[in-house]
Structures are given as C-alpha cells and as structure tokens.
LOTIBA-720308 format. One record per residue (C-alpha): residue number from 1; residue in three letters; x, y, z. Coordinates in steps of 0.1 Angstrom, whole numbers, plus 5000, padded with zeros to 4 digits. Example, Ala and Ser with C-alpha at 12.3 -4.5 7.8 and 13.67 -1.06 7.14 Angstrom:
<nodes>
[1, "ALA", [5123, 4955, 5078]];
[2, "SER", [5137, 4989, 5071]];
</nodes>
This chain:
<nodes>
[1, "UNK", [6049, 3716, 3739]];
[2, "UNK", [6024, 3691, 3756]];
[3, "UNK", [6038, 3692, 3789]];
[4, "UNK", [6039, 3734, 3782]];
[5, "UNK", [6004, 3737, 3781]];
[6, "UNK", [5996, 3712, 3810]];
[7, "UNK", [6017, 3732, 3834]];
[8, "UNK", [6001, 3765, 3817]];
[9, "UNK", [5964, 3751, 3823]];
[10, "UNK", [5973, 3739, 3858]];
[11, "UNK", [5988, 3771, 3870]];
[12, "UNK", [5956, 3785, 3857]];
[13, "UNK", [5936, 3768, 3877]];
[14, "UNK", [5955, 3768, 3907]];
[15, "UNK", [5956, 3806, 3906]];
[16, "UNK", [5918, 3807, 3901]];
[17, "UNK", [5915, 3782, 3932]];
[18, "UNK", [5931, 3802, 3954]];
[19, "UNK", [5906, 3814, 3975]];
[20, "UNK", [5895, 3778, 3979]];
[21, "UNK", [5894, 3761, 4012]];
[22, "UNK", [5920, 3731, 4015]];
[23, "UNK", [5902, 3722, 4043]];
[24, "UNK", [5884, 3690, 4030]];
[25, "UNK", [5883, 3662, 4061]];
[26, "UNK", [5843, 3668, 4065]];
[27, "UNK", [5837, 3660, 4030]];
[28, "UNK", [5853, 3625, 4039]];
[29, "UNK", [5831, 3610, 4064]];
[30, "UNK", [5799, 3610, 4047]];
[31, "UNK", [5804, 3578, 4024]];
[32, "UNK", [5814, 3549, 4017]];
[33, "UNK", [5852, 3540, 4002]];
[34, "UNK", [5847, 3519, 3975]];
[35, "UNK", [5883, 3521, 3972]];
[36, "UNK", [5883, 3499, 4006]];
[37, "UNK", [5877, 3469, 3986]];
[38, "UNK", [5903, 3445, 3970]];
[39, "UNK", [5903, 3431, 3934]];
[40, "UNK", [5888, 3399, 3943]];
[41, "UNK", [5877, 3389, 3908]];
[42, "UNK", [5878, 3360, 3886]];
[43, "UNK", [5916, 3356, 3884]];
[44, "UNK", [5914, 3369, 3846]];
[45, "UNK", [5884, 3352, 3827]];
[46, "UNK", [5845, 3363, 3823]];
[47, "UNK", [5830, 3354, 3854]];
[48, "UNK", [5792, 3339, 3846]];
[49, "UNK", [5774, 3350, 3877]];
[50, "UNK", [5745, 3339, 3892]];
[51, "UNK", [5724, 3370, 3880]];
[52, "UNK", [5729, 3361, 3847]];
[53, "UNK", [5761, 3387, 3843]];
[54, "UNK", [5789, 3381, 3825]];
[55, "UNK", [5818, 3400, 3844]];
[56, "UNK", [5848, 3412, 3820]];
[57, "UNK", [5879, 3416, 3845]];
[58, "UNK", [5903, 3420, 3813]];
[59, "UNK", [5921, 3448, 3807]];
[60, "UNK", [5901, 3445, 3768]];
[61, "UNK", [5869, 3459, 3778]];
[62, "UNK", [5851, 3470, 3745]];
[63, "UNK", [5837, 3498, 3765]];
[64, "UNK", [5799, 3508, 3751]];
[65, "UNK", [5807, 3543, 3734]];
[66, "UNK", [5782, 3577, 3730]];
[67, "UNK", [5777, 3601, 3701]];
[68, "UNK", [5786, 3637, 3710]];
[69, "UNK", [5762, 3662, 3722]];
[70, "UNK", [5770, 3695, 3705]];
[71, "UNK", [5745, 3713, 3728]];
[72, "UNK", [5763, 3698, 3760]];
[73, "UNK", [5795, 3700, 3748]];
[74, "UNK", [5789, 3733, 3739]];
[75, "UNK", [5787, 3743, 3781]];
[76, "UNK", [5823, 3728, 3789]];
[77, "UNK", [5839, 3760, 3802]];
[78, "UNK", [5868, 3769, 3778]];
[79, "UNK", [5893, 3766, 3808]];
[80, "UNK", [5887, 3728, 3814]];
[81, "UNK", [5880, 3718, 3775]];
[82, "UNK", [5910, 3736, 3756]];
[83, "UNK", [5931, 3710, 3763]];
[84, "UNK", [5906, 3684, 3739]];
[85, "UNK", [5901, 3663, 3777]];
[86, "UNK", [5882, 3651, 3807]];
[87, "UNK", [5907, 3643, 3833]];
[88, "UNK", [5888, 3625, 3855]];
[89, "UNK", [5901, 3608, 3895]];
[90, "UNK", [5883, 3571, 3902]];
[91, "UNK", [5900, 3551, 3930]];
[92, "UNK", [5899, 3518, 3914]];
[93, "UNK", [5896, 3494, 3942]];
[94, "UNK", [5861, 3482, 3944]];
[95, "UNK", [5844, 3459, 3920]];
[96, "UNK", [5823, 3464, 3898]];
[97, "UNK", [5827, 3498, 3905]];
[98, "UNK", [5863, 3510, 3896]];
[99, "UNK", [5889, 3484, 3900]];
[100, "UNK", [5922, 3478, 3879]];
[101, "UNK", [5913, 3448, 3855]];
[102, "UNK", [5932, 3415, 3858]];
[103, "UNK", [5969, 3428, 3847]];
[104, "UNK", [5968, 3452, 3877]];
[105, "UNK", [5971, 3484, 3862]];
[106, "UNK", [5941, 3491, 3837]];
[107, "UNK", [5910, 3510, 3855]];
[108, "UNK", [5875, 3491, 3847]];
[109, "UNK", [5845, 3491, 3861]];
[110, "UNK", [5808, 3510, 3857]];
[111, "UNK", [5825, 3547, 3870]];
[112, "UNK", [5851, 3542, 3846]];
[113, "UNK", [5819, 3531, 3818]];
[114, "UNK", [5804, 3559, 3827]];
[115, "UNK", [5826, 3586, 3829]];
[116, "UNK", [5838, 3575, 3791]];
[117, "UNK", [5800, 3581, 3779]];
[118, "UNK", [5801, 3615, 3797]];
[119, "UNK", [5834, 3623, 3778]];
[120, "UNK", [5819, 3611, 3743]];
[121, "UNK", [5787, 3630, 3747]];
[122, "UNK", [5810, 3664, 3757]];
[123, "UNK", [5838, 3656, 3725]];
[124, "UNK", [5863, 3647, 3748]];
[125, "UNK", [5889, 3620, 3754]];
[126, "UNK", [5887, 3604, 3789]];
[127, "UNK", [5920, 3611, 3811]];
[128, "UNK", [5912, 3585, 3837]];
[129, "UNK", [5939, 3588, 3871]];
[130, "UNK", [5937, 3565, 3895]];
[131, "UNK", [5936, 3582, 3932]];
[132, "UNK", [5934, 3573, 3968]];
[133, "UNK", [5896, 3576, 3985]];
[134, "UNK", [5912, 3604, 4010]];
[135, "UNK", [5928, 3621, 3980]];
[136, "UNK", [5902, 3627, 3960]];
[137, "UNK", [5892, 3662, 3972]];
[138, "UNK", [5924, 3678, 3972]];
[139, "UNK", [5932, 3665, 3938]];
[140, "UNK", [5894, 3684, 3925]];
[141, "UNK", [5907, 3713, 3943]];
[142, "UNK", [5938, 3720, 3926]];
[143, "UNK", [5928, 3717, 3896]];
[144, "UNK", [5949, 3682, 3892]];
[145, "UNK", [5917, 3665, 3878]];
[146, "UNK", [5883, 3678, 3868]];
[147, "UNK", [5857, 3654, 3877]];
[148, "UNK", [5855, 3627, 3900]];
[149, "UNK", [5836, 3591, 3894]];
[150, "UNK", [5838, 3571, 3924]];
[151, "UNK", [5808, 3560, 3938]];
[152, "UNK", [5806, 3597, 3958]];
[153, "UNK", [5775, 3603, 3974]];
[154, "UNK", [5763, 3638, 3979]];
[155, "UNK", [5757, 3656, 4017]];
[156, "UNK", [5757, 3686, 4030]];
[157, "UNK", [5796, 3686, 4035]];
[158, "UNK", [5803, 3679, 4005]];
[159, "UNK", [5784, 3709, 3985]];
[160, "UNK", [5800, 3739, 4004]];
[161, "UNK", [5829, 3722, 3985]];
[162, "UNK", [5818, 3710, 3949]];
[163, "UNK", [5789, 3706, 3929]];
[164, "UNK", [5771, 3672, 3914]];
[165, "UNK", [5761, 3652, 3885]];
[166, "UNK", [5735, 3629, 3896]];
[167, "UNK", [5733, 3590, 3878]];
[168, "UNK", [5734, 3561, 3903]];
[169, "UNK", [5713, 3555, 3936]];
[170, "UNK", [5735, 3550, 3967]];
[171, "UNK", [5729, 3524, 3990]];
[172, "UNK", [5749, 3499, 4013]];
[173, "UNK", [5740, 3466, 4017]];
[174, "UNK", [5749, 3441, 4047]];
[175, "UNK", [5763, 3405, 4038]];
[176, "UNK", [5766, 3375, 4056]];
[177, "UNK", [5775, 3337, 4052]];
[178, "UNK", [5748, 3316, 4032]];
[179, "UNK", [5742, 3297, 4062]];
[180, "UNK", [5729, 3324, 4081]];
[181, "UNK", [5697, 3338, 4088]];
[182, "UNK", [5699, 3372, 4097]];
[183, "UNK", [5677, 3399, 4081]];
[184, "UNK", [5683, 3435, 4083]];
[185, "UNK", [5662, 3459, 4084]];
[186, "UNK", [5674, 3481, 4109]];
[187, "UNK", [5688, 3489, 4144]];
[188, "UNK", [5671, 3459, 4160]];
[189, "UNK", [5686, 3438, 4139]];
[190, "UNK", [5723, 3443, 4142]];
[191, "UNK", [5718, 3443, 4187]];
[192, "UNK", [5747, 3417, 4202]];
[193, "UNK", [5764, 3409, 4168]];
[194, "UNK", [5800, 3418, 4156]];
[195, "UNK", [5803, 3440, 4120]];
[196, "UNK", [5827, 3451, 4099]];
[197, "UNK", [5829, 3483, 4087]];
[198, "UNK", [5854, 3509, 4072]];
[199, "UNK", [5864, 3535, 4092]];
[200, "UNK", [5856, 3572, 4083]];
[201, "UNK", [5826, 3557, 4058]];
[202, "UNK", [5790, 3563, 4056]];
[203, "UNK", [5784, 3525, 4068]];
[204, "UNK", [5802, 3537, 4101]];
[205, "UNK", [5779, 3566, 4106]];
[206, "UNK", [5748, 3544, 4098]];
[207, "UNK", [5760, 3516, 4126]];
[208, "UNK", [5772, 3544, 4153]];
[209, "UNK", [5739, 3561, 4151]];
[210, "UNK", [5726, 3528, 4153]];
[211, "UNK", [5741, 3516, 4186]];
[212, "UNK", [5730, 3550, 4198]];
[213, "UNK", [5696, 3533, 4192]];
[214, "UNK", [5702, 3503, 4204]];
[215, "UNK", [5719, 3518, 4237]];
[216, "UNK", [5686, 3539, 4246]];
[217, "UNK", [5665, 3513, 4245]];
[218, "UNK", [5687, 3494, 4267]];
[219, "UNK", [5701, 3466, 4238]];
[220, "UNK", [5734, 3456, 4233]];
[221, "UNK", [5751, 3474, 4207]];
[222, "UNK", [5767, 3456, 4176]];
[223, "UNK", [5801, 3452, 4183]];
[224, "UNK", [5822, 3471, 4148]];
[225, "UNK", [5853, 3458, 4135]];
[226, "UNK", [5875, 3474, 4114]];
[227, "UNK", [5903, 3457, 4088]];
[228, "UNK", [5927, 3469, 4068]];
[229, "UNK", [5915, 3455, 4032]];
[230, "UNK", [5885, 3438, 4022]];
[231, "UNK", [5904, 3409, 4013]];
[232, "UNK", [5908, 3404, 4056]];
[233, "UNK", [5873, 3417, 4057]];
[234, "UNK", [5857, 3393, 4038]];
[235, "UNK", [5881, 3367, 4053]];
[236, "UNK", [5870, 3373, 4087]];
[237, "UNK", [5833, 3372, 4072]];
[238, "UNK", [5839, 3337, 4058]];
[239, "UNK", [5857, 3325, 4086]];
[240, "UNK", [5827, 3337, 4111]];
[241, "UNK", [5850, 3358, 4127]];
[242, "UNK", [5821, 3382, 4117]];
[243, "UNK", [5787, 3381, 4117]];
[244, "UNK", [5781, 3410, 4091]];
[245, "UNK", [5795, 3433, 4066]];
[246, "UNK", [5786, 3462, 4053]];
[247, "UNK", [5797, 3479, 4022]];
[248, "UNK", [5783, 3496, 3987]];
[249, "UNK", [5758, 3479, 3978]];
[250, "UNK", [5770, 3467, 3941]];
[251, "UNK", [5800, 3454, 3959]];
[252, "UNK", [5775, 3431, 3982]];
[253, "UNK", [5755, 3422, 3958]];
[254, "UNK", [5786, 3412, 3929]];
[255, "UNK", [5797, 3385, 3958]];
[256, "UNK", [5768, 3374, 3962]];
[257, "UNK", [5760, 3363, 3929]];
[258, "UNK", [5800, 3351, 3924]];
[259, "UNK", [5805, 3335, 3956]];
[260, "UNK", [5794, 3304, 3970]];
[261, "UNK", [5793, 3315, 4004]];
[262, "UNK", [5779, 3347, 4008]];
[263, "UNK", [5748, 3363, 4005]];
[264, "UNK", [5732, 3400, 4009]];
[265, "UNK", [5710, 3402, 4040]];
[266, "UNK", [5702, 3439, 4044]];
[267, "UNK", [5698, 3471, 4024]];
[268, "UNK", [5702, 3508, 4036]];
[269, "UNK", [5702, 3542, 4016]];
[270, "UNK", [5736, 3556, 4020]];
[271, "UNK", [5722, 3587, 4035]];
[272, "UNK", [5701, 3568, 4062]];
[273, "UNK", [5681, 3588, 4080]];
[274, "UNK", [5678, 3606, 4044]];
[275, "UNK", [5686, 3595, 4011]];
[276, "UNK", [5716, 3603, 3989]];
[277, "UNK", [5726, 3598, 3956]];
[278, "UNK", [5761, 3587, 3938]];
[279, "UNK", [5771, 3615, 3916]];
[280, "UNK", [5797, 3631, 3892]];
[281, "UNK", [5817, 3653, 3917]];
[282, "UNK", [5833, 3691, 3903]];
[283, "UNK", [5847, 3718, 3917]];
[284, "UNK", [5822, 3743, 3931]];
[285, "UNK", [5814, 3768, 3909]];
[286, "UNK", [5833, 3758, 3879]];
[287, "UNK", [5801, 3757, 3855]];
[288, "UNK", [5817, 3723, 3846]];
[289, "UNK", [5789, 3701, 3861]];
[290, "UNK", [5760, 3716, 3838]];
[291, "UNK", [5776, 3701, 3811]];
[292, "UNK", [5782, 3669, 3828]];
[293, "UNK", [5744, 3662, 3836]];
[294, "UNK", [5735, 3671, 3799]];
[295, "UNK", [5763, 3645, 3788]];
[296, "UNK", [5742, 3620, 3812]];
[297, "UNK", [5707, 3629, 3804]];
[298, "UNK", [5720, 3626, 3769]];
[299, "UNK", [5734, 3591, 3775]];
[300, "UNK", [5700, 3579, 3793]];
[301, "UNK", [5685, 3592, 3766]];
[302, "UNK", [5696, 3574, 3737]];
[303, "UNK", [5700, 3543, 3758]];
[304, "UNK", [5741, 3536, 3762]];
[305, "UNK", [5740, 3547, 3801]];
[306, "UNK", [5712, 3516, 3807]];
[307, "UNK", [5735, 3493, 3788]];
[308, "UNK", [5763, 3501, 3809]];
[309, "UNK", [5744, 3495, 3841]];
[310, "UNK", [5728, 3464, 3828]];
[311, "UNK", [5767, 3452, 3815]];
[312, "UNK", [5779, 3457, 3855]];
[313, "UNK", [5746, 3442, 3867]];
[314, "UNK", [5733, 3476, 3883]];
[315, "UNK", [5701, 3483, 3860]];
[316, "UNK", [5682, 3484, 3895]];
[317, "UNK", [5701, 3517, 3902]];
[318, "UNK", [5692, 3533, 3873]];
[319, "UNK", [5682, 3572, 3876]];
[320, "UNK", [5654, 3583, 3852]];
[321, "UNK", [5672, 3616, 3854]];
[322, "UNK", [5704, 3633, 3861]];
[323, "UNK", [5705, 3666, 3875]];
[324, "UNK", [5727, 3690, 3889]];
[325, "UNK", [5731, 3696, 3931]];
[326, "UNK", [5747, 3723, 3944]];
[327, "UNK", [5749, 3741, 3977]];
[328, "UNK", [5722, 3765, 3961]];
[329, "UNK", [5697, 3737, 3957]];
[330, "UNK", [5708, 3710, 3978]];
[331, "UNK", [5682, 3714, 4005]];
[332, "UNK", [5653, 3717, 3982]];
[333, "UNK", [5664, 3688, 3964]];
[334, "UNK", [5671, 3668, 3996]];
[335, "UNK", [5634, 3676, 4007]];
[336, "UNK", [5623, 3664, 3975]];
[337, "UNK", [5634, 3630, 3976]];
[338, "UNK", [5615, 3620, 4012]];
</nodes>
C-alpha cells in the first residue's frame, strides 16, 4: 500500500513538473561541492578539537530535536505533507557538513541537524537520501525529493529554478601548511602560487576571476590544480605539492582545529564580488519554502538551531533570520546585503 501511494504522489508531481526546465547545468557552477570532500574524520571516536568541539563521527548522534510549529506546519502544501514526510537530498561527503558517520552509511552532519529541526518544527519525519553534488537539481525537479540541505548557496542561476530558505552564511576559506605564512586577502595574494580547487565550484569562479586580475595588472597568475577527492587534495597540500586550498569554509576551519598541520589562511564570501548565503533549496513555486523559513525562524527562536551550530562548531555562521529568496525578490535582497 506504501509503495502505492509513493508511486501515486510521485506521478503527481512529475505531472505537475512538467512544464519544468530539465535544463539545470547553470545552477551548478555557482558553488562550492561539499560533497568533494572525503570522510576524513576521527576513525570512529569523539574527536576533542582545538576549538573546544567535541566532534561525534558515530552513527549514534542524539540529534538536538524541535517542538512543532502548528502555524508553520500548517503552510506545508497538502501535495508534499500527505505522505506524514520531508524527503530531503544532502550529499554527505563533507565534514561537518553532511558526511556518512563512521560505519559508512549513516548521514551526519549540521545539514542533516538542521534539516531534522526543520521537519520537527513542520510535524514531519525526516526522509534524508543521500545524492550526488551534480544530481541534486534534477532529483528537486522531479519531484524525487522535496528540499535540499547541502551547503547550497543562492545566485541568480539558481532562482529561475527554485526558491530558498535562508540559515547559514557561505564563505570559502583558503588553507595551507602550519609552516606557512601566507595571508589571503585577495587577488594579490594568490600571484605565482599553485591552488587546488574543485572544478565547476564557486572557489573556481573566485580564483579565475582572480587571475583575470592578476593578468591585467601584469602578475603571474596562481597556477589551479584540480584532484579527484579531497583525500589527494589535502594530500598534495600536506605534501607541498600545493601551496593553497580552497574549500567551504567549515570544512577549512574543522582541519584546522583537528589537524596538526594545517591551518586557515584566507576567508572569502562564497558569492565574491557579492555575497551569498547557504540555504534550504525547493522547487520553484511549490509554496513549500514558506513553511520551511517559519520551521527555521521557529528553531532560532526557541534556541535548538544555535545549539546545533554551536555542536558542529559553526555558531559564527549563525543567521539572526531566515527568510525566503525567490526569483521575485532575489535582486532586492541581493542589494540589501552590500
């Protein structure tokens, strides 16, 4: 009966998406792919770090847990809630972001935290699927999943396609070897040296523009380098086959205070020249994200979305406020932020 009403609801929503574009390679290149990085964690025990956080890698995570919100619940569209759940895509592959805990198949991190306070603040269970960075989009499209938490920051690309839910800041951070001494602050500072970076990211379109910089003004450009994992990343980085990395900025900061040997150097808002924000990502127009940025402010409100921030060690990302982005808005709330 179950699997009934799961192909019932997902024809549904495939026939209502049909006038949707499938089109989604634009929406790709505007961020970072925090499912780039590897499960490089403590190898299955609480790691004390150096900022004073206690990092669960387990699979038993005693996740902190919300009250519902009648009044947001009460906006879930009938079409998404009926079926009592919040199907929701992470790409577990970055930590502490979304990662699978240390038996390799359990999804963890602050997304995953947070998209289980946005389910008990809406009355729902959390349906958490584990998807691939370039799959994401398609999978919101079809109707296969109904919200994404990923570390997804918003740009123009992105809202012709979906809407947001605003509740983490987005920035990248650069990381070197404890022994060096770079500082970076901007183009300047990258001239002559060799960088990783993912391809198709945010980071990449922050160092190209870069170079572009660095080329008018008659500088050497940094020289980027791309690997296949961040396990070969950071093992170039270690091995100074690399000057600099840059990823999300949680994921900088977590090795830096768990490592002996690396350390952040540099800090850029995702949406250099702009600024950006991570976000809950919907489908366009489905009148789900309303709801979702009431389940937030709710949660920021009575104070279980600071505690979840403060258990991943991200209380300096904190948003006072969620609200919603959409196409409609996106440029007035874009202006509002410089």
């Amino acid at each position: 009966m179950l699997r009934a009403i799961s192909r019932t609801r997902t024809k549904t929503k495939l026939l209502a998406l049909a006038v949707l574009p499938a089109v989604v390679i634009p929406v790709l290149a505007g961020c970072s792919d925090p499912g780039a990085s590897a499960n490089s964690g403590s190898g299955g025990q609480p790691t004390a770090a150096r900022n004073g956080v206690v990092y669960n890698t387990s699979p038993e995570q005693n996740r902190i847990r919300a009250q519902k919100d009648a009044a947001a619940a009460a906006k879930v569209p009938q079409l998404i809630g009926k079926d009592g759940k919040l199907t929701v895509a992470t790409t577990a592959g970055s930590i502490p972001l979304s990662f699978h805990a240390t038996d390799d198949k359990t999804p963890i991190g602050v997304e995953t935290d947070i998209a289980e306070l946005v389910a008990d603040q809406l009355g729902l269970e959390l349906d958490l699927q584990v998807t691939s960075w370039e799959n994401w989009p398609l999978k919101t499209q079809s109707g296969d999943v109904e919200a994404v938490f990923s570390n997804v920051g918003i740009n123009k690309d992105r809202v012709k396609l979906f809407d947001f839910s605003s509740y983490r800041a987005a920035f990248m951070g650069f990381e070197a070897k404890k022994s060096s001494n770079y500082t970076i602050k901007g183009a300047d500072d990258i001239s002559g040296l060799k960088v990783s970076v993912g391809s198709g990211t945010n980071q990449e379109k922050i160092l190209l523009a870069w170079n572009k910089e660095l080329e008018a003004k008659g500088k050497a450009p940094a020289t980027l380098q791309y690997y296949s994992s961040e396990a070969d990343t950071i093992l170039a980085l270690s091995s100074g086959r690399t000057d600099l990395n840059i990823g999300p900025y949680p994921s900088t900061t977590y090795r830096e205070n768990t490592r002996d040997d690396l350390k952040v150097v540099g800090k850029v808002n995702a949406g250099w020249p702009s600024e950006t924000l991570v976000a809950a990502t919907t489908l366009k127009g489905n009148g789900l994200a309303p709801a979702i940025t009431d389940a937030l402010n709710s949660a920021i409100k009575d104070g279980s979305y600071a505690k979840v921030l403060e258990r991943w060690g991200l209380s300096e990302e904190a948003l006072p406020e969620s609200k919603t982005i959409t196409e409609a808005n996106f440029a007035a709330t874009k202006a509002a932020a410089q």
